[in-house]
VOGU-3710 file (C-alpha; in Angstrom, 3 decimals, decimal comma):
1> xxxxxxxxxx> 48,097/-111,234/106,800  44,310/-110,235/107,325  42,440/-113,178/108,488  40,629/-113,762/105,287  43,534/-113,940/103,119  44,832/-116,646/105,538  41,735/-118,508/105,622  41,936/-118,329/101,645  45,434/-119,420/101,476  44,503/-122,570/104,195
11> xxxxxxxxxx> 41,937/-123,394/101,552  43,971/-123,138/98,302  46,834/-125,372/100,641  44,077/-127,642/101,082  42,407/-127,703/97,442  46,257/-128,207/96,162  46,784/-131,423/98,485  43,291/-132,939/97,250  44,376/-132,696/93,734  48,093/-134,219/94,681
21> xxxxxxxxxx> 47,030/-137,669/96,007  48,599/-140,395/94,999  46,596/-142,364/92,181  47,355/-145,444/90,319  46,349/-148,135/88,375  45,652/-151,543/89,580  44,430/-155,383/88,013  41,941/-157,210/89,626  41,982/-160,892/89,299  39,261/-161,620/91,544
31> xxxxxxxxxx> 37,181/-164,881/92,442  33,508/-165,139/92,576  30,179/-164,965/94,756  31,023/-163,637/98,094  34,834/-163,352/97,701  33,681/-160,648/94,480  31,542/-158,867/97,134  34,241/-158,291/99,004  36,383/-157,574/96,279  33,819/-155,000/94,933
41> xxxxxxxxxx> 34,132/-152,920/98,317  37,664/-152,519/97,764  37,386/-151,382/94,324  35,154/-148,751/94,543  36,965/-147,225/97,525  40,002/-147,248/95,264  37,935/-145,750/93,043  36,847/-143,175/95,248  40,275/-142,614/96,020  41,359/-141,661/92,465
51> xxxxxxxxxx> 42,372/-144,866/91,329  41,684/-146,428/88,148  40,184/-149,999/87,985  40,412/-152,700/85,346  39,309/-156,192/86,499  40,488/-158,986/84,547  38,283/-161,871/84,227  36,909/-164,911/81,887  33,892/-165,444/79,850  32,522/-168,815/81,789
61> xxxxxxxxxx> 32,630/-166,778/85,663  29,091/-167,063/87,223  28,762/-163,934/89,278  30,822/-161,104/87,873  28,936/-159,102/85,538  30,325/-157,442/83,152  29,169/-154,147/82,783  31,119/-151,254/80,772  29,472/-148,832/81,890  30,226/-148,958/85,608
71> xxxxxxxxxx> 32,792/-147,439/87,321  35,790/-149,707/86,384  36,790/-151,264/82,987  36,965/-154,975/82,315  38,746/-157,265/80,345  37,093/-160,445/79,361  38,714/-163,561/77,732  37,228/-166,561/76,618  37,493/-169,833/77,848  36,472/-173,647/76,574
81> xxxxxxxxxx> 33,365/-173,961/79,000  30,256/-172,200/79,336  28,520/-170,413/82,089  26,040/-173,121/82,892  28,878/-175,936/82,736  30,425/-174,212/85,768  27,286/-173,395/86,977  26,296/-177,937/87,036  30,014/-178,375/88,073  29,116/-176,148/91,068
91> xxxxxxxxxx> 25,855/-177,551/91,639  27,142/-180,677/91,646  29,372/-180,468/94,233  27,345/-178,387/96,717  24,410/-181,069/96,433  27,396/-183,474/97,416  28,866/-181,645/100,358  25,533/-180,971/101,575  23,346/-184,311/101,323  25,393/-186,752/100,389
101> xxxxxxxxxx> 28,367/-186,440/102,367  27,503/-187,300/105,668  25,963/-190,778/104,356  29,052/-192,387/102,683  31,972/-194,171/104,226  35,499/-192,058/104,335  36,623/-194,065/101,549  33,513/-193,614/99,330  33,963/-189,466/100,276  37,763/-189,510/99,664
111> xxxxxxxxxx> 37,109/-191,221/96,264  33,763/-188,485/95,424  35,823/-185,371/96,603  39,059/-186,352/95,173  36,919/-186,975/91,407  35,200/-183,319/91,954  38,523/-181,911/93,121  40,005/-183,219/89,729  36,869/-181,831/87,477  38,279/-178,126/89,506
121> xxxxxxxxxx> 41,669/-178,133/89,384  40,748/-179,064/85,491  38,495/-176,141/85,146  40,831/-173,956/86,811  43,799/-174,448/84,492  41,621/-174,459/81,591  41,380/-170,673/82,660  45,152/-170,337/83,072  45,858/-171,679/79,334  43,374/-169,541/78,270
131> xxxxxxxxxx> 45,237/-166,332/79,787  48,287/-167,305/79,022  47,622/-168,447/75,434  45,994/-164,858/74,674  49,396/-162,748/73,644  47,709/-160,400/72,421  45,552/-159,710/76,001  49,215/-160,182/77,651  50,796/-157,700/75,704  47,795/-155,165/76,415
141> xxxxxxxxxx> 48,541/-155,414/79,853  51,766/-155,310/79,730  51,192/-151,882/77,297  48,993/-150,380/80,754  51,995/-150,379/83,089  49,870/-151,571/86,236  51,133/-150,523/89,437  49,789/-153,872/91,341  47,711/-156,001/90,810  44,846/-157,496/93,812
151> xxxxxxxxxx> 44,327/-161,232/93,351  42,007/-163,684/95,139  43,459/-167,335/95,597  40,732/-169,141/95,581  40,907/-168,191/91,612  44,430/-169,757/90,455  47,141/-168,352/88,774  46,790/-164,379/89,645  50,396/-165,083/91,136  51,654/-166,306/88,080
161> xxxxxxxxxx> 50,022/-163,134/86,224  52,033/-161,011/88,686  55,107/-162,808/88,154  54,560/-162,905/84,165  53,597/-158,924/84,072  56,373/-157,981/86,758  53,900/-156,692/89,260  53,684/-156,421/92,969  50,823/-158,567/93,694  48,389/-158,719/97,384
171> xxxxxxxxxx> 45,710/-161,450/97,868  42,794/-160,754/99,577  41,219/-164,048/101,155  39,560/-166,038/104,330  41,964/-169,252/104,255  42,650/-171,784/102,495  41,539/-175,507/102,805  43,107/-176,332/105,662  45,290/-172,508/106,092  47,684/-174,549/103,720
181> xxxxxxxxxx> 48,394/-171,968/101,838  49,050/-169,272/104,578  51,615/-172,177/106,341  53,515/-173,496/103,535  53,610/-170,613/100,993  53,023/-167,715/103,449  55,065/-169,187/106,152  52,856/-167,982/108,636  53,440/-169,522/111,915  50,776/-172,498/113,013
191> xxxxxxxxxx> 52,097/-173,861/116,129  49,643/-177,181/116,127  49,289/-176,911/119,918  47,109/-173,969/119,455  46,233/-172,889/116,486  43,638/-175,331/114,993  43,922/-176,972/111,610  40,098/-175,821/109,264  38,570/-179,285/108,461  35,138/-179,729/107,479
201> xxxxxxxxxx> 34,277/-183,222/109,452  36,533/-182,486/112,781  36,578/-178,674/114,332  38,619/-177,728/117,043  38,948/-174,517/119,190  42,408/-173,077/120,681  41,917/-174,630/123,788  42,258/-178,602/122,953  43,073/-181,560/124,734  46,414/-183,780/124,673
211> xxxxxxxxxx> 43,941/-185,958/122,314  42,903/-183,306/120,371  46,206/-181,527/119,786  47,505/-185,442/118,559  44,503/-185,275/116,160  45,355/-181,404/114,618  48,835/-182,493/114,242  47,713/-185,161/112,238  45,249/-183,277/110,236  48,055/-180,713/109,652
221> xxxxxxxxxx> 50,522/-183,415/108,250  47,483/-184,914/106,038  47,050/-181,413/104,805  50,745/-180,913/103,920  51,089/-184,104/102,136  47,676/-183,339/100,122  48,559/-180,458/99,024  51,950/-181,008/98,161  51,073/-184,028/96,185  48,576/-181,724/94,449
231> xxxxxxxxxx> 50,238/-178,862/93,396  53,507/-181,235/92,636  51,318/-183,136/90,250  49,010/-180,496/89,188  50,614/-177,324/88,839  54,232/-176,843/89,297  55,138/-178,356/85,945  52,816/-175,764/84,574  54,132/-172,871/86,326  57,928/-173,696/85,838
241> xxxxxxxxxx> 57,036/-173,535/82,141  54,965/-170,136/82,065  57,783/-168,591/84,060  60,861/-170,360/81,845  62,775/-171,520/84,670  62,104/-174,101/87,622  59,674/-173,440/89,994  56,713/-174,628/92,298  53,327/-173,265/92,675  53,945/-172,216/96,428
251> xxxxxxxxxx> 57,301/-170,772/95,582  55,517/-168,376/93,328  52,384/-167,720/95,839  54,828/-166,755/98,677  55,969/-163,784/96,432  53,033/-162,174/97,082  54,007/-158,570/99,287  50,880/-158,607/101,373  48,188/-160,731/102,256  44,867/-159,337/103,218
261> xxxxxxxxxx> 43,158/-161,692/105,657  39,664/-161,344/105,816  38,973/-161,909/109,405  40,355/-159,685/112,932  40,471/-160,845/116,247  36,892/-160,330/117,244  36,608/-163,621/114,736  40,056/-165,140/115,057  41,510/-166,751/118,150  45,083/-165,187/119,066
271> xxxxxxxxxx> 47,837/-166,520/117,336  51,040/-165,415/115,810  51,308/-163,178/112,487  53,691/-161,702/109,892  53,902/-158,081/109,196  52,662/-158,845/105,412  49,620/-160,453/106,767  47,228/-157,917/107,768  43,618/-158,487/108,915  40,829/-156,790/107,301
281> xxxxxxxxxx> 37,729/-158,363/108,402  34,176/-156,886/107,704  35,766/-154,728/105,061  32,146/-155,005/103,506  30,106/-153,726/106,724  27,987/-150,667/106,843  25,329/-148,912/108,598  21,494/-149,830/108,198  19,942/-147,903/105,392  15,988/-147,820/105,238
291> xxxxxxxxxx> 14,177/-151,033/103,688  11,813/-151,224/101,370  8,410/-149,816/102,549  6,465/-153,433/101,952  9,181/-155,124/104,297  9,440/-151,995/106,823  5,676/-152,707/107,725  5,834/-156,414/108,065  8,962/-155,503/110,682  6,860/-153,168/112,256
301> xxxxxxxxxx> 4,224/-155,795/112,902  6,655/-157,854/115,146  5,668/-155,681/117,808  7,960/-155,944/120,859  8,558/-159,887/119,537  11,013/-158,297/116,526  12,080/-160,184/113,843  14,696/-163,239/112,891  16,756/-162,999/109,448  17,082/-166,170/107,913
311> xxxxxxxxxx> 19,366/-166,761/105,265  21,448/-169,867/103,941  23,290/-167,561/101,171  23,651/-167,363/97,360  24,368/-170,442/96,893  22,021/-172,391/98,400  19,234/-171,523/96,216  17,305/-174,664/97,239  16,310/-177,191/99,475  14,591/-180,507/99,510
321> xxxxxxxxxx> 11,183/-180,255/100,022  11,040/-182,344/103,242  14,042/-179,995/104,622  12,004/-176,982/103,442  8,691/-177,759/105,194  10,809/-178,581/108,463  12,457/-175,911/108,381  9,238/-174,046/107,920  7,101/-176,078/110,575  9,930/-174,540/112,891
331> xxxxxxxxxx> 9,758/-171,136/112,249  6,243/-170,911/112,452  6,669/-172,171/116,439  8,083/-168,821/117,655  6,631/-165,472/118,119  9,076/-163,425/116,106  8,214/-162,456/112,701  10,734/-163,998/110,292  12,387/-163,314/106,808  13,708/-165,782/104,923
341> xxxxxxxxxx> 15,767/-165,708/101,658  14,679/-168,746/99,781  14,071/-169,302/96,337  12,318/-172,766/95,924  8,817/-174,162/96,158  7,173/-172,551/99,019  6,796/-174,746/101,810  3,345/-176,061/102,903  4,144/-175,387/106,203  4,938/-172,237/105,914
351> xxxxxxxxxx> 3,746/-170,183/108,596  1,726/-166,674/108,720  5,006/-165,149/110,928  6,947/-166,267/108,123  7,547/-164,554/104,646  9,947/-165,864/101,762  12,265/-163,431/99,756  14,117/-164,370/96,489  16,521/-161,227/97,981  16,352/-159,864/101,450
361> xxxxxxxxxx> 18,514/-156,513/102,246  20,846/-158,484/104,501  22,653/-155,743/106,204  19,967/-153,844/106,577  17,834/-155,755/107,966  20,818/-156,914/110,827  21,317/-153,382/111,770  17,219/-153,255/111,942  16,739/-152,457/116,057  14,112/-155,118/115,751
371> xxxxxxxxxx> 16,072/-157,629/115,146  16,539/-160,495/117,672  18,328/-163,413/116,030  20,050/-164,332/112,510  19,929/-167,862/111,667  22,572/-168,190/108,941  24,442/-170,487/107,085  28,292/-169,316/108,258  29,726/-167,650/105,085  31,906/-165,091/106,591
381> xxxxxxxxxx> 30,160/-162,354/104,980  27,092/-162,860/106,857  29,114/-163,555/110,105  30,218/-160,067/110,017  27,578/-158,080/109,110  25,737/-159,972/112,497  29,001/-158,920/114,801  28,920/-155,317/113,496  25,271/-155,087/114,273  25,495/-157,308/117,516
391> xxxxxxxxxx> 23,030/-159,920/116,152  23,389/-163,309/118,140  23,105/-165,942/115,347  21,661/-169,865/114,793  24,769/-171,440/112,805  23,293/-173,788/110,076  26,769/-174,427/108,077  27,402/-176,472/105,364  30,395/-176,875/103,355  33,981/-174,781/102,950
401> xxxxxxxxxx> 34,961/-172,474/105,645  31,052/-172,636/107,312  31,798/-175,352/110,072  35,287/-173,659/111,044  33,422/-170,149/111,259  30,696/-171,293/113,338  32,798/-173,222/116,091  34,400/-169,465/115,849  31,427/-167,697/117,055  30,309/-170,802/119,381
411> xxxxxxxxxx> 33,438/-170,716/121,022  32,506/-167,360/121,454  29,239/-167,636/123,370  27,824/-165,536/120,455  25,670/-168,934/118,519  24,140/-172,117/118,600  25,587/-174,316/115,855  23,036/-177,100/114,703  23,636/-180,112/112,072  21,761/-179,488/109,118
421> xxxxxxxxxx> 21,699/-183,588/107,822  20,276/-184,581/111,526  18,477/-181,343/112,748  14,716/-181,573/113,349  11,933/-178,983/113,667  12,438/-178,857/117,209  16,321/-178,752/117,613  15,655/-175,521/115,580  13,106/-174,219/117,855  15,380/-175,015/120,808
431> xxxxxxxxxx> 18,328/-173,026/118,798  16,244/-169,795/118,577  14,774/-169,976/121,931  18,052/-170,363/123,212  19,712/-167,347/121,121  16,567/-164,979/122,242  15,925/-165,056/125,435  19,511/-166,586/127,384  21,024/-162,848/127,225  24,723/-164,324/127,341
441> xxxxxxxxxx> 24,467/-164,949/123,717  23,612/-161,183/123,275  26,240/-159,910/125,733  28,686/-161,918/123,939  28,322/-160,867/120,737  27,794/-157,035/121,567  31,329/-157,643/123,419  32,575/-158,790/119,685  30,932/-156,041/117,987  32,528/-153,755/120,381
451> xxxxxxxxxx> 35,811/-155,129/119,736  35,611/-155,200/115,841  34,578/-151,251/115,555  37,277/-150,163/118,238  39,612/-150,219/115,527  42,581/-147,607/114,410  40,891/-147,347/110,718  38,357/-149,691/109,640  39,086/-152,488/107,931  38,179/-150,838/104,144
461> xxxxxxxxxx> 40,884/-148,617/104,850  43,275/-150,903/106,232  42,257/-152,882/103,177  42,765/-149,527/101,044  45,855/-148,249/103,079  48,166/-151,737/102,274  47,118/-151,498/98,568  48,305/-147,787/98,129  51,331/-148,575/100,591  52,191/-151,590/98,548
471> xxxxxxxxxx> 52,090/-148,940/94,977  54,203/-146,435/96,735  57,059/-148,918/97,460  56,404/-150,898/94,107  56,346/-153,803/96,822  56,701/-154,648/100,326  59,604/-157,276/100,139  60,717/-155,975/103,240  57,987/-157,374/105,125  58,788/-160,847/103,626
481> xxxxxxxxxx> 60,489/-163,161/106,380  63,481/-165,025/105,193  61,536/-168,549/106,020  61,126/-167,975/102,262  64,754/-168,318/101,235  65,181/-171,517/103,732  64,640/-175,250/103,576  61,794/-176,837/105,322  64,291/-178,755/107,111  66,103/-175,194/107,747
491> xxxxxxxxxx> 62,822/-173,757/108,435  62,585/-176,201/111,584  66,387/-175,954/112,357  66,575/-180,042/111,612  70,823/-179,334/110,385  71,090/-177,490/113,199  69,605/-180,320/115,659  71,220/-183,163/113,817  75,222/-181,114/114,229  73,977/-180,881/118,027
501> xxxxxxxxxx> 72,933/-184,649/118,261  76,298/-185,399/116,151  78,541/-182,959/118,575  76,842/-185,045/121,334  77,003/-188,450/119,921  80,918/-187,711/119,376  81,356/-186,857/123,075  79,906/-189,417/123,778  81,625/-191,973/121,660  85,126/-190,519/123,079
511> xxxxxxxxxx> 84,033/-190,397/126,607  82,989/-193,661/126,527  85,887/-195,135/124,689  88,248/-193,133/127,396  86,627/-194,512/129,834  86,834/-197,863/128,619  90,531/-197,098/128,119  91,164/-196,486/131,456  89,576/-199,091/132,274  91,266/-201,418/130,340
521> xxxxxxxxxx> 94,871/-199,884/131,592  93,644/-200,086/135,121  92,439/-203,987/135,014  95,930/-204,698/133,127  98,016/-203,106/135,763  95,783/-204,745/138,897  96,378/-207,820/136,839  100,549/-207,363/136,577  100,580/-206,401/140,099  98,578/-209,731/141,317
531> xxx> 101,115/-211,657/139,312  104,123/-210,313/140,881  102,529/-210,609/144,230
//
């Protein structure tokens, strides 16, 4: 064959492979805010990969919008609340966990989270009626013939839509309160020596103390017994009676044939894993693109200073105005130029080195060259985007996962974490002095940065590769460990210690009572003799 017949034939082999890839359909159940950022990544790679998209959501969900035209169809039910009801619920409890909190007694907190907790687990099961009252939207779906269906857990009852549809199912999350979830329905090993329990008021690293290892223990047992109490009151009644036979919500959220961790082990400390748990972290990370032209000047103008990126997230939309113009006073104290993603009233202190943006280009601006220092709230999103870039960071955290990711990058040697209820204008100062010009903390996280793009595939196509591998196999129940099919008293081998202790005890006993046998024949004979004698 004449070399451009073969070259022809290489390209029709290859043209005939491109149009033979594997394509399905999957269901997105996802959750909101930065878990649907994530979420979004993975869709349109799917979609890039020939997939087709429908995401299943409600009418009352705050940050997915709902837009036709795009590149994925949605399905949108309605349920008994509004948008802005969720929106105060929300509100509500972020104002709590971030100003309130730290100034009431453990009881008075207990009581305040436990009532919010309630208004949430409320909220959330109005959604699951909702779904499951809708036979109509249930037999559409059923009429598609999914091939799996992606679920966030943070946003209840995509398990139970799995299980109702007979789909494989994957979730996609950071942890759960706690890693509850992971432990007890996963059956992921925790060994409480080393692997530290997430808490919001205590943090600890892998490396703890006899004291501190007494305390996780402790926290991991309060943890159990919360969250069995809450799904045995809250939910398993509920699922048992969607499915039609007994059943408990972790039962039903261990089914799930792969769990997509959102973190790797330039975040995580080492620890043990299952082969259905597989870590995907900074699935959402990209190279710089340009910024705007207004912002690209104001950079510019740093000089050799460069610039700090400030953000608290999309959540925090607000501050109090005292915490605002401290904040502000702060900033205005160093020689960078800083941006800062703020929406409220502009401080008075505000500073000519400092600018406010409703919406900064976050990534961007990280993989900016003039970039110094990211002073950030902890949402893992953000964390990320700084350790792909190499940006040493000022943690500022404030509720859910933020404390546990910070002590992460502390731990590190990659941020300063500061208190935001007791910080002052100068602890900040100290902070960002501390992150820009002791070089450690830039070492450290360029060694982290190094770590997290020295991968096999990067973590969108991990992400992507365990979603298609999951469609192939219409599951991956082989992964599953058999912890899933055993007791928890099983699961810790407690039959198998007691038959020991029993086997040992009854040695024991008969030892003892031969002994004492003996001993008894030997004093009656020594007695005999004497009496002859």
């Amino acid at each position: 064959m004449d070399p451009p017949r073969n070259l022809l034939s290489v390209l029709l082999l290859q043209l005939f492979l491109t149009h033979s890839t594997f394509s399905g359909k999957v269901l997105i159940w996802p959750g909101e805010y930065s878990h649907w950022l994530n979420m979004k990544c993975i869709m349109e790679k799917l979609v890039d990969s020939g997939h087709t998209i429908t995401v299943l959501t409600h009418s009352g969900a705050q940050s997915i919008t709902y837009n036709q035209t795009s590149r994925y169809h949605f399905e949108v039910f309605p349920v008994p609340f509004t948008k802005q009801m969720a929106k105060e619920l929300l509100d509500k409890m972020l104002r709590y966990w971030t100003y309130d909190l730290p100034h009431d007694s453990f009881i008075q907190a207990s009581l305040k989270i436990k009532a919010m907790m309630e208004k949430l687990t409320d909220q959330q099961q109005q959604i699951c009626r909702a779904l499951f009252r809708d036979k109509e939207l249930l037999h559409k779906l059923r009429q598609s013939k999914y091939d799996v269906l992606l679920s966030d857990p943070m946003t209840f009852c995509g398990d139970l839509l799995a299980e109702t549809l007979g789909l494989p199912f994957i979730y996609t999350l950071r942890f759960s309160f706690g890693n509850t979830m992971e432990r007890m329905c996963g059956q992921i090993p925790a060994p409480a020596s080393y692997v530290p329990s997430v808490a919001t008021l205590i943090q600890y690293t892998d490396n703890i103390s006899f004291m501190e290892r007494l305390g996780n223990w402790i926290l991991y047992l309060i943890h159990d017994l919360l969250f069995y109490v809450w799904t045995f009151s809250k939910w398993d009644t509920y699922y048992s009676e969607i499915i039609g036979k007994p059943t408990t919500f972790c039962e039903t959220m261990g089914k799930a044939d792969i769990w997509l961790i959102r973190t790797y082990w330039d975040f995580e400390y080492p620890r043990p894993f299952l082969p259905n748990f597989q870590f995907v972290g900074g699935l959402h990370c990209k190279p710089a693109k340009p910024l705007p032209e207004a912002m690209e000047e104001f950079v510019q103008r740093s000089g050799d200073d460069g610039i700090v990126v400030f953000s608290l997230g999309s959540m925090i939309k607000n501050l109090t105005s005292e915490k605002a113009n401290m904040i502000a006073s702060a900033l205005g104290q160093i020689k960078q130029k800083v941006l800062w993603r703020y929406s409220g009233k502009k401080p008075e202190t505000l500073a000519p080195n400092t600018r406010v943006y409703d919406w900064i280009p976050q990534n961007d601006l990280l993989g900016h060259p003039k970039t110094k220092a990211f002073i950030t709230h902890g949402g893992t999103n953000g964390i990320y985007e700084a350790i792909y870039h190499g940006i040493p960071m000022v943690g500022i955290p404030m509720f859910g996962d933020q404390p546990d990711n910070m002590v992460h990058m502390k731990s590190k040697g990659a941020a300063v974490v500061l208190d935001f209820n007791k910080m002052e204008s100068k602890d900040l100062v100290e902070a960002l002095n501390t992150v820009l010009y002791d070089k450690s903390y830039k070492e450290n996280i360029m060694k982290l940065s190094r770590i997290h793009h020295d991968q096999p595939m990067s973590p969108l196509d991990t992400a992507v590769f365990w979603i298609e591998f999951v469609m192939r196999h219409k599951g991956a129940k082989h992964l599953r460990v058999q912890a899933h099919n055993l007791t928890w008293y099983q699961y810790h081998s407690l039959d198998v210690i007691a038959v020991l202790l029993a086997c040992v005890a009854a040695v024991t006993f008969i030892f003892i009572k031969t002994c004492s046998f003996c001993f008894r024949k030997c004093c009656k004979r020594s007695k005999t003799k004497s009496k002859k004698e």
